[in-house]
C-alpha positions as CSV (number, residue, x, y, z in Angstrom):
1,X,56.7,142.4,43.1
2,X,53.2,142.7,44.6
3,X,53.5,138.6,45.8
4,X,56.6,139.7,48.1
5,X,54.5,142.2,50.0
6,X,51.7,140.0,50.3
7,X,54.3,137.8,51.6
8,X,55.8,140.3,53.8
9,X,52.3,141.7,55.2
10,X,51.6,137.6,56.2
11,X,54.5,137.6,57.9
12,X,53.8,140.8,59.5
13,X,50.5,139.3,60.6
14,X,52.3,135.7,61.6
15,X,54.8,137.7,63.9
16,X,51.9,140.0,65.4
17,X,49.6,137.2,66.0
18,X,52.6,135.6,67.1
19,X,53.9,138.3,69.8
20,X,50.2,139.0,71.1
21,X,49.6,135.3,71.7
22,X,52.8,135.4,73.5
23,X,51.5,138.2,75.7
24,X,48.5,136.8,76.6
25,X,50.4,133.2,77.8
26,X,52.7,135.3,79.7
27,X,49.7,137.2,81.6
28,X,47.7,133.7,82.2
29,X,51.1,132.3,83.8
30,X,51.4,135.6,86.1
31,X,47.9,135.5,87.1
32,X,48.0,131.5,87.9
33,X,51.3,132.5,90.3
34,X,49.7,135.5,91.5
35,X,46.2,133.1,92.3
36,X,48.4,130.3,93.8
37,X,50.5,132.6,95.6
38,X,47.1,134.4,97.4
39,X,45.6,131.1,97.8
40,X,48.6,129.9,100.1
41,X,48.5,133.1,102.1
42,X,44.6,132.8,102.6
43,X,45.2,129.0,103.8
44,X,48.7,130.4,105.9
45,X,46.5,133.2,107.4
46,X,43.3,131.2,108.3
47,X,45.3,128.2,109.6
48,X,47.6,130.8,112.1
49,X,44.4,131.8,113.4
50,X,43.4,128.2,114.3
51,X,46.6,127.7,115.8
52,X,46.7,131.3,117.7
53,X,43.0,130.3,119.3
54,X,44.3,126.6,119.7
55,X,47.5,128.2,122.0
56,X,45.7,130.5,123.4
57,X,43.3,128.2,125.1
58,X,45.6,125.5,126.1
59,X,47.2,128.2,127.6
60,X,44.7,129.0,129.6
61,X,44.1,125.4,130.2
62,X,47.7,125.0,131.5
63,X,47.6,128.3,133.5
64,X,44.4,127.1,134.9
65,X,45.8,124.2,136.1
66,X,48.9,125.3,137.5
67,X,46.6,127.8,139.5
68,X,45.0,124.7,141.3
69,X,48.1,122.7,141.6
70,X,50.2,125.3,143.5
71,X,47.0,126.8,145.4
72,X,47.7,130.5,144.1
73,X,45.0,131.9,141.6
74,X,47.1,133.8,139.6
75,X,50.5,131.8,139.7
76,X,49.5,129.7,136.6
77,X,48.7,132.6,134.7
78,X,52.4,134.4,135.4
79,X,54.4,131.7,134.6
80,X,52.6,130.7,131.3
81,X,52.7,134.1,130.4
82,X,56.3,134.4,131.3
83,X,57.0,131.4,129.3
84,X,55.4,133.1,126.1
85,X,57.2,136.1,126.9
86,X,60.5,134.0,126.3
87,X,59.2,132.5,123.1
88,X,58.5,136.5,121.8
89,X,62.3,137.8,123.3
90,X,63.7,134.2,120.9
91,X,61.6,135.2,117.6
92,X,62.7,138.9,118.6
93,X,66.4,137.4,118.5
94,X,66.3,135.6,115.5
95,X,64.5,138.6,113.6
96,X,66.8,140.5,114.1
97,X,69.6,138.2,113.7
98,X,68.0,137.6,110.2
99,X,68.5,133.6,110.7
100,X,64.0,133.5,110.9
101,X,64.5,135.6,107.9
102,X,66.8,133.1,105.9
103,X,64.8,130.3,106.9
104,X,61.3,131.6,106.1
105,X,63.1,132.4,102.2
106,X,64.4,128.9,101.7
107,X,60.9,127.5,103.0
108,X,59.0,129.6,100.4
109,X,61.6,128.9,97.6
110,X,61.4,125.6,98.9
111,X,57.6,125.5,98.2
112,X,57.5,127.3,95.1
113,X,59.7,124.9,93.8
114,X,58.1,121.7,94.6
115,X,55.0,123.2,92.8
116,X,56.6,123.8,89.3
């Protein structure tokens, strides 16, 4: 009679080991998404700045440059800035449309799946 509790209380311990082990590979697989989901943020944030500075001066580049090819010193600047102006009122659109919506969720599912 006393082997069968033995036997039970190993089993016991088997099941608890068992379920804590368990635990602990389910927290290590939420951290690693968690970690590679930051890190693609950190790289998506740093390399929009790059590209905000990178259209912001060839903006000014091309608005410089329009100034001296049609003689007025502030033409350039008004029709680059108009042309960003239509770029905002499009992503406006297609915010509120949801279709940038749609297609920012099939990129990311896209991604996430590629990695797994």
């Amino acid at each position: 009679m006393a082997g069968k509790f033995f036997s039970i209380n190993k089993l016991l311990d088997k099941l608890t080991d068992y379920a804590r082990l368990k635990g602990e590979q389910f927290k290590l697989e939420i951290m690693g998404k968690v970690a590679k989901t930051a890190s693609y943020l950190i790289v998506a944030f740093f390399l929009s700045l790059l590209i905000f500075f990178l259209a912001f001066f060839i903006g000014f580049a091309i608005a410089a440059y329009l100034n001296e090819l049609i003689g007025v010193a502030y033409a350039g600047y008004l029709i680059v800035g108009g042309i960003i102006l239509l770029k905002i009122i499009v992503v406006l659109i297609m915010l509120k449309t949801g279709y940038l919506q749609k297609k920012l969720e099939v990129l990311i599912l896209t991604i996430t799946e590629d990695d797994e």
